[in-house]
N, C-alpha and C positions, 0 to 999 in steps of 0.2 A: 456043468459049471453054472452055479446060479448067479444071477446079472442082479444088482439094484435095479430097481423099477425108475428112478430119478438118473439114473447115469447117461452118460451121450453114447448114442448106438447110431450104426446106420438105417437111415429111414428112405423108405419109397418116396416121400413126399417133398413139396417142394420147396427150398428155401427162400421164402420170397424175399429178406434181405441180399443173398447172393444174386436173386436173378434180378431185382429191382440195379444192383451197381453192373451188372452185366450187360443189359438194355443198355443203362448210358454209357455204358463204353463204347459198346459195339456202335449206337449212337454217334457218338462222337467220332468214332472211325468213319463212317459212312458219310457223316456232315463235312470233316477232313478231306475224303474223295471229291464230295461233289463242290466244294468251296474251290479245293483242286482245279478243277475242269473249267467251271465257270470262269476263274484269272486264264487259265491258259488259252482254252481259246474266244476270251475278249483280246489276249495280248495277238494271238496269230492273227486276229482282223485286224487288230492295229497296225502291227506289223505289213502286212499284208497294205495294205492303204498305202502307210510310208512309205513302204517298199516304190509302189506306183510314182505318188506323188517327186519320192527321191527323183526316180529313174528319169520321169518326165521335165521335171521342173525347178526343185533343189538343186542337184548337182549341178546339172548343166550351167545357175543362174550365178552359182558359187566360185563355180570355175571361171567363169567372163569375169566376174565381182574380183574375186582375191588379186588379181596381180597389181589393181587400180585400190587397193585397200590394204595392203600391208608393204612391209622393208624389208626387202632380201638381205640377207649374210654376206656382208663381202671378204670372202678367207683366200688371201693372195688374187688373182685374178678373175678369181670364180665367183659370178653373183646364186644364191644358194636360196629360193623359195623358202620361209619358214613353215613350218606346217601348223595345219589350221588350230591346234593348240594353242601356238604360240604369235599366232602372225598378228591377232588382234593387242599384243604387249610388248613391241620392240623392243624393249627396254630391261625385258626380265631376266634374261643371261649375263648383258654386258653390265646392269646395275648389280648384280652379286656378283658379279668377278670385279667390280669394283670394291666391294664389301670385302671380297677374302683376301686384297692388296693392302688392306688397313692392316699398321703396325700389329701383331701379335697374334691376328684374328686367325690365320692357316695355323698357326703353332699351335694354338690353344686346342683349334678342332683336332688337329692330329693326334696329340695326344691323347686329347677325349675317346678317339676311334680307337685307337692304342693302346688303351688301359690294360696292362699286365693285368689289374686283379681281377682276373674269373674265376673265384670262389663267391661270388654275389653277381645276383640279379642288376645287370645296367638300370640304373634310373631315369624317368624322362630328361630329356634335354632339348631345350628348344632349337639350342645352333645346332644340334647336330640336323632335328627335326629340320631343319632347314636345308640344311646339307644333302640330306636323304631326297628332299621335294624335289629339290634341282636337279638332281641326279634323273630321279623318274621322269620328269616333265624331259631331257634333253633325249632321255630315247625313245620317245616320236621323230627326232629328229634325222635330216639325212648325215649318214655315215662321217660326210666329211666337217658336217660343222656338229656332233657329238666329237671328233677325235681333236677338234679347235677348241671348243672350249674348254673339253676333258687337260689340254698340255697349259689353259692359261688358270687353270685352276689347282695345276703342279700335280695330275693326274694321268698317269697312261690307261688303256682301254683296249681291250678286247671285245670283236663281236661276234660270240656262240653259235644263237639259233636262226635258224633264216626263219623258218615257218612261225613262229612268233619273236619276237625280235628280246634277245636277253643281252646285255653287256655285261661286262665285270672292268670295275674299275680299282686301280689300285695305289696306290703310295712308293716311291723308291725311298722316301726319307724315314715314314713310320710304317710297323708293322699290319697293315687293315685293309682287307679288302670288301669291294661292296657289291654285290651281284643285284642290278636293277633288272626289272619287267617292266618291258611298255606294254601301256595301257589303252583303253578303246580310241579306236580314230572317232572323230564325231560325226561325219558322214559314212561312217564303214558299219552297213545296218546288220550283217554277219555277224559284227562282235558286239552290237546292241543286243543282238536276239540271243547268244549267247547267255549274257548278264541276264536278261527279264525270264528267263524259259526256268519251270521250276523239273527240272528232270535230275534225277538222283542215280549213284550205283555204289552200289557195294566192293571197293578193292578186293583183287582175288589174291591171295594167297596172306592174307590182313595185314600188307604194310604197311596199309594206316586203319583204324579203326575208324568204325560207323560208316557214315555213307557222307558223300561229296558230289557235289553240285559235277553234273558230267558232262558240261563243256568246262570247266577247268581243270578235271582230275585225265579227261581224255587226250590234253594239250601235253601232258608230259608222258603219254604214251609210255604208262606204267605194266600194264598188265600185258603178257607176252600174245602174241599173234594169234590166231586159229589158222587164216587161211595163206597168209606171206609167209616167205622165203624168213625163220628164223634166224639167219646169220643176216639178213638186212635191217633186224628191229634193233634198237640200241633204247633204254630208255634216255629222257631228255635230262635226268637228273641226272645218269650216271655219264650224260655228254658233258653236262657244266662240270662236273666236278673233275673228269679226266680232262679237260681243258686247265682246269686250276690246277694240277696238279704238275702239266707237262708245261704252261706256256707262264703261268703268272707267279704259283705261290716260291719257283726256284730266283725270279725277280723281283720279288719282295725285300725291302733290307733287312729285317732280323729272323733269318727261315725258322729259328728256334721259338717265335710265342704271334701267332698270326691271329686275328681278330678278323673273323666274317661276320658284313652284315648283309642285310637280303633290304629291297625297298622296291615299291614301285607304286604308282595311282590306277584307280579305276580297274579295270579288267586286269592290271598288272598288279595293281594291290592283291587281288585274289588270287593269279598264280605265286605270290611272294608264300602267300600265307600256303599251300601248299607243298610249296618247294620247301619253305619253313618245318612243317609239319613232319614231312618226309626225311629231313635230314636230323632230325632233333628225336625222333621217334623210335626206342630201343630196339632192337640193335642198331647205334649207327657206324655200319660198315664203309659205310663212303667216305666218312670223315676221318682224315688223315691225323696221326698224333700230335702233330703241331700246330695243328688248326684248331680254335675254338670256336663255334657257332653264340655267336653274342646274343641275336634277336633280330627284328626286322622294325620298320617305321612302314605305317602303310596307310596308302591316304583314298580315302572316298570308298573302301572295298566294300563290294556288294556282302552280301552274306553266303560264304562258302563252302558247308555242310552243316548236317545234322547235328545236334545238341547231343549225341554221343562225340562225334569227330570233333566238336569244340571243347569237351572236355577231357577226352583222352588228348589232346593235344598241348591244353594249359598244363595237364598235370607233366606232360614231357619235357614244357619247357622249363619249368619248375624243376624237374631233374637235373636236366640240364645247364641249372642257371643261367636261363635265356630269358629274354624277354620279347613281346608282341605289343607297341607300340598302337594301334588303331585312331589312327587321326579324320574326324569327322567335320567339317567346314559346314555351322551356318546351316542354310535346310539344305544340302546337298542330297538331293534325290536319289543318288544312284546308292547310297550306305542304306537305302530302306528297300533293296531290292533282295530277294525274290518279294514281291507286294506281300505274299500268303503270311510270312510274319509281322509285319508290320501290324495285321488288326488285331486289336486287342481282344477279341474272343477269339483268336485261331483257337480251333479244338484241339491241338496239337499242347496248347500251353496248359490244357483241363486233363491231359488224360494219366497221366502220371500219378496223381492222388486217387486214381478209379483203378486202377491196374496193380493187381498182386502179383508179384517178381516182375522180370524182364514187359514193359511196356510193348506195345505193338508197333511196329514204325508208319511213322504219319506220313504221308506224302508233302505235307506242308512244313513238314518242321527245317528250319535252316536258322542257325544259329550263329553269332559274331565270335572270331575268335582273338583273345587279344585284350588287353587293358584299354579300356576305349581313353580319348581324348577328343574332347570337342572345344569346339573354337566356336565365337558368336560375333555378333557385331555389337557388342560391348568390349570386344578386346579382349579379353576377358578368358585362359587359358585355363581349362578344367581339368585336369589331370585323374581319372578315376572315375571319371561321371560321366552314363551315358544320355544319349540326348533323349528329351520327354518331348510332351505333345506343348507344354507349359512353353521351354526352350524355343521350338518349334513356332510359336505364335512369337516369343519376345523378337526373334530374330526377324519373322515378319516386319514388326511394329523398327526393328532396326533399321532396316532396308530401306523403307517409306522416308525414314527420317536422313538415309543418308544419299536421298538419290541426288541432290541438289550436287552434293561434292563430285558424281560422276560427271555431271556435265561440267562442272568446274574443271577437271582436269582433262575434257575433251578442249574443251576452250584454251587450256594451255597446251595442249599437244599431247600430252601425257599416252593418252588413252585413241584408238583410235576412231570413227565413225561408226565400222563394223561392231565394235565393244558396246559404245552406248547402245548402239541400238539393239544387242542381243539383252544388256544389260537391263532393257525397257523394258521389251516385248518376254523376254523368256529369263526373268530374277532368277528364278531357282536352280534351274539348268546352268546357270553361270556360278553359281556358288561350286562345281563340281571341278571348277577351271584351277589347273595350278598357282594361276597369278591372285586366285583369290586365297586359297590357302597358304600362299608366303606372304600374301596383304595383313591376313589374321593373326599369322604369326610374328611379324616385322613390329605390328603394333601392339606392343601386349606392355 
């Protein structure tokens, strides 16, 4: 068979365009490792310090501090410690149960959670947005002052998991239940280390596609045992949902069109997103016919998996005609966690345009999942925009201009000692507080 002398054959020799994009890739993998290592273990020294410093000094100084700096709950005879969430804002449970005693305001929102029409995507809403907040922020709370305000809020309540604390809250008058996750304690350095640690895994038998951050994906104790007694392993999503099935969705008042939503902040924002991902994600066998999975609101959530798992997942809730909410406050530090995305040359965000078919997985890649929404100290409610580095300074330049009004409302009592003065020493760690995310939302 005679060949043209001009045609493409295969050659000995070497393709210096293919190997020139192969260098940088492989490049950028190797830079991706070692960028890897370098955050992680700066965070284990940090960690590691804290840990000390907690052990020694913090806690102890926190514990003498707090009963001389915050307002206990008084529910019938029992004086009730708030938790350190909440203890620096007295005021932020009994001021919205004030809020949802205003003519209309319960009706309006029930219905909103209510909505027969699930052939379309829920759109934002700020009351609901608000609704959802309170929700997450009361389950830091002890058992008895979440089931006090849950009854002055016209809400009954269930509590699920003991090993991370999950409620589900529900309605006798309208159709809609809400499944919250509490979020990081702020002295509990366990579930710090959790959030900052960039360690990844692969779901086994591919419940969920791509890879997830694995201290959130290991908390719902998905994938079955190797070395326990299997008739002791249950996972935690199939505990919530046989919980709704046997104790709440038959007390619901219209069993025929039920509306689930999912919420929770910080560490709890990420197992929402999760537990979201999991139940919206085809097949969904856990979800009963009368149940619809609406979406979630999720506030401060670290970054949850790989930029596979954040897109197999939008595209599910789009199936699904769900929505994911993502509410960011201001510079709230903890929505820029694991650090490795956050800098704008991760090699993780280069490699994709170097890579012919299936990309290589980055160690660094973690990606948001969800319709961001960010909030500023302009009031100022962004619906579809996520936050930039631009945001990031204006909020700065906010802050400075608004610290005078903190001490104004220490002066009136509003706020308490412990507040100004975390709100001096440590601004941006305070933007991650629930009372600042219903402050950005309340004023808009």
């Amino acid at each position: 068979m005679k060949t043209d002398g001009h045609s493409s054959s295969v050659t000995d020799w070497t393709d210096w365009t293919r190997f020139l994009e192969k260098m940088r890739q492989y490049a950028l993998v190797t830079l991706d490792t070692i960028l890897w290592s370098v955050i992680s273990v700066a965070t284990l020294i940090f960690m590691a310090v804290a840990g000390v410093a907690s052990y020694v000094v913090i806690e102890p100084f926190v514990k003498f501090i707090s009963p001389f700096m915050s307002t206990p709950f008084t529910i019938g005879e029992k004086k009730i410690p708030p938790s350190l969430v909440s203890s620096g804002t007295p005021g932020f449970f009994p001021q919205y149960t004030q809020h949802l005693k205003s003519p209309g305001t319960w009706d309006s929102l029930g219905r909103a959670l209510a909505d027969p029409d699930t052939h379309q995507k829920p759109i934002w809403d700020a009351d609901v947005a608000r609704f959802m907040l309170h929700l997450s922020a009361l389950s830091y709370e002890h058992p008895d002052v979440v089931a006090y305000f849950a009854k002055q809020w016209k809400l009954e309540t269930v509590n699920i998991l003991q090993n991370f604390a999950c409620y589900v809250y529900y309605s006798t008058k309208y159709p809609f239940v809400v499944v919250s996750f509490k979020g990081t304690s702020p002295f509990d350095l366990s579930e710090w280390l959790t959030d900052v640690m960039m360690l990844k895994v692969r779901p086994d038998g591919g419940v969920i596609p791509g890879q997830i951050h694995e201290g959130f994906y290991n908390s719902f104790q998905l994938d079955p045992p190797s070395t326990e007694d299997p008739r002791e392993h249950r996972c935690q999503v199939e505990v919530i949902f046989n919980e709704l099935r046997g104790k709440v969705l038959p007390k619901v008042s219209d069993s025929k069109n039920i509306n689930v939503w999912i919420t929770g902040h910080s560490l709890g924002a990420a197992l929402a997103t999760v537990f979201l991902s999991h139940v919206t994600y085809p097949p969904v066998s856990l979800v009963p016919e009368n149940v619809k999975v609406r979406g979630a609101y999720t506030f401060g959530s670290p970054r949850v998996g790989d930029s596979r798992f954040a897109s197999a997942t939008g595209a599910s809730l789009d199936d699904a005609e769900a929505s994911c909410f993502r509410v960011v406050n201001a510079n709230d530090p903890v929505a820029a966690l694991p650090l490795s995305s956050t800098i704008p040359i991760a090699p993780h965000k280069h490699i994709r345009r170097l890579s012919h078919g299936k990309p290589p997985n980055m160690v660094t890649d973690f990606t948001h999942v969800g319709t961001p929404v960010t909030l500023g100290y302009d009031h100022v409610i962004r619906d579809g925009v996520d936050r930039s580095w631009l945001s990031i300074c204006a909020n700065t330049v906010g802050y400075l201009w608004e610290w005078p009004r903190f001490f104004y409302n220490f002066i009136l009592g509003r706020v308490s000692l412990g507040v100004l003065i975390r709100r001096s020493v440590q601004p941006f760690p305070y933007d991650h507080t629930p009372s600042e995310y219903d402050r950005h939302l309340r004023h808009r």
